[in-house]
C-alpha positions as CSV (number, residue, x, y, z in Angstrom):
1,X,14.6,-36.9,20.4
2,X,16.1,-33.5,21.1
3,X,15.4,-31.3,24.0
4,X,14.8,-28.1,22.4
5,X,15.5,-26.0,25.5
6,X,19.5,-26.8,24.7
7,X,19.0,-24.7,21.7
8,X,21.6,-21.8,21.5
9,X,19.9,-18.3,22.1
10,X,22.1,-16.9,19.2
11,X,20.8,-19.9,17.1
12,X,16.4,-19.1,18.3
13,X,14.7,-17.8,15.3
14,X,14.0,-14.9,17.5
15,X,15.7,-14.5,20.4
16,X,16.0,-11.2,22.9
17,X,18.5,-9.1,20.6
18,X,16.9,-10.1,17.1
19,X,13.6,-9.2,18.2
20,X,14.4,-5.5,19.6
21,X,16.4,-5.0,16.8
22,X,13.3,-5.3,14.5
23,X,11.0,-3.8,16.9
24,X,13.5,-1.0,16.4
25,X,14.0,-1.1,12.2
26,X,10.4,-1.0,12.4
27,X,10.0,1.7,14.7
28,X,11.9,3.8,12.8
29,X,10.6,2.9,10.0
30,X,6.6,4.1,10.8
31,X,7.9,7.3,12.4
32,X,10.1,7.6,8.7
33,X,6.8,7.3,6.5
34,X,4.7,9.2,9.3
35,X,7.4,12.2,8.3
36,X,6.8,11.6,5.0
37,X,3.0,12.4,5.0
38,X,3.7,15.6,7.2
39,X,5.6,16.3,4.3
40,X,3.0,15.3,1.2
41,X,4.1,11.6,0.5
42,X,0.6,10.0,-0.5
43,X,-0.1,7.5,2.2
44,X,2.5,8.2,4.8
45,X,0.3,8.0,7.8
46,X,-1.2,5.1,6.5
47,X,2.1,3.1,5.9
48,X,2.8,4.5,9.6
49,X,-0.7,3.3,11.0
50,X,0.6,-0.2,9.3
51,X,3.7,-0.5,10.1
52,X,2.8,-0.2,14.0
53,X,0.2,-2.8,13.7
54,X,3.1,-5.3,12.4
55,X,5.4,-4.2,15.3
56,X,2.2,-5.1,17.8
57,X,1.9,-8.6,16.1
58,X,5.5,-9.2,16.8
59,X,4.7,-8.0,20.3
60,X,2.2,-10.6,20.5
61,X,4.6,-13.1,19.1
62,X,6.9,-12.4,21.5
63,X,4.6,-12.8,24.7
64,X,4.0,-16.0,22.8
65,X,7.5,-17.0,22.6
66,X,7.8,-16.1,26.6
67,X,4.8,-17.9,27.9
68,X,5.8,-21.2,25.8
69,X,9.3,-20.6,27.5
70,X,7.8,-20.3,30.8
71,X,5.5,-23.4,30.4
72,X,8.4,-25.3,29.3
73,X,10.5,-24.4,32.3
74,X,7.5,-25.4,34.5
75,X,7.3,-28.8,32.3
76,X,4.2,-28.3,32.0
77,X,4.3,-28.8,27.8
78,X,7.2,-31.2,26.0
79,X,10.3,-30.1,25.1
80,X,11.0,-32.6,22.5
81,X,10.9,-31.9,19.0
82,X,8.9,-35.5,18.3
């Protein structure tokens, strides 16, 4: 079995700099759309409204991802892949 706590941050599917980086793209891309309704684009704020509710599900995934980091630190879940 491997202990998945030796994984690699560069190598976690989501680790500290991946995850502000979309938090970020996304970011920028609401305010982009929210713009873009100012300006007339059919649906701007809406795609704004939506994009935001993505970033706070990946906020939520995150505080997942830190609690289950936590809990395994504590041993308190396994940290075998098996």
């Amino acid at each position: 079995m491997t202990d998945i706590t030796n994984i690699q941050t560069a190598e976690f599917p989501l680790n500290f700099e991946r995850y502000n980086h979309l938090m970020d793209e996304i970011r920028d891309a609401a305010r982009g759309f929210e713009r873009l309704g100012v300006m007339g684009w059919p649906g701007g704020k809406d795609l704004d409204r939506r994009l935001m509710k993505i970033r706070a599900d990946l906020l939520g995934v995150w505080e997942t991802i830190q609690e289950t980091e936590r809990a395994m630190r504590s041993s308190t879940i396994p940290k075998s892949d098996g």
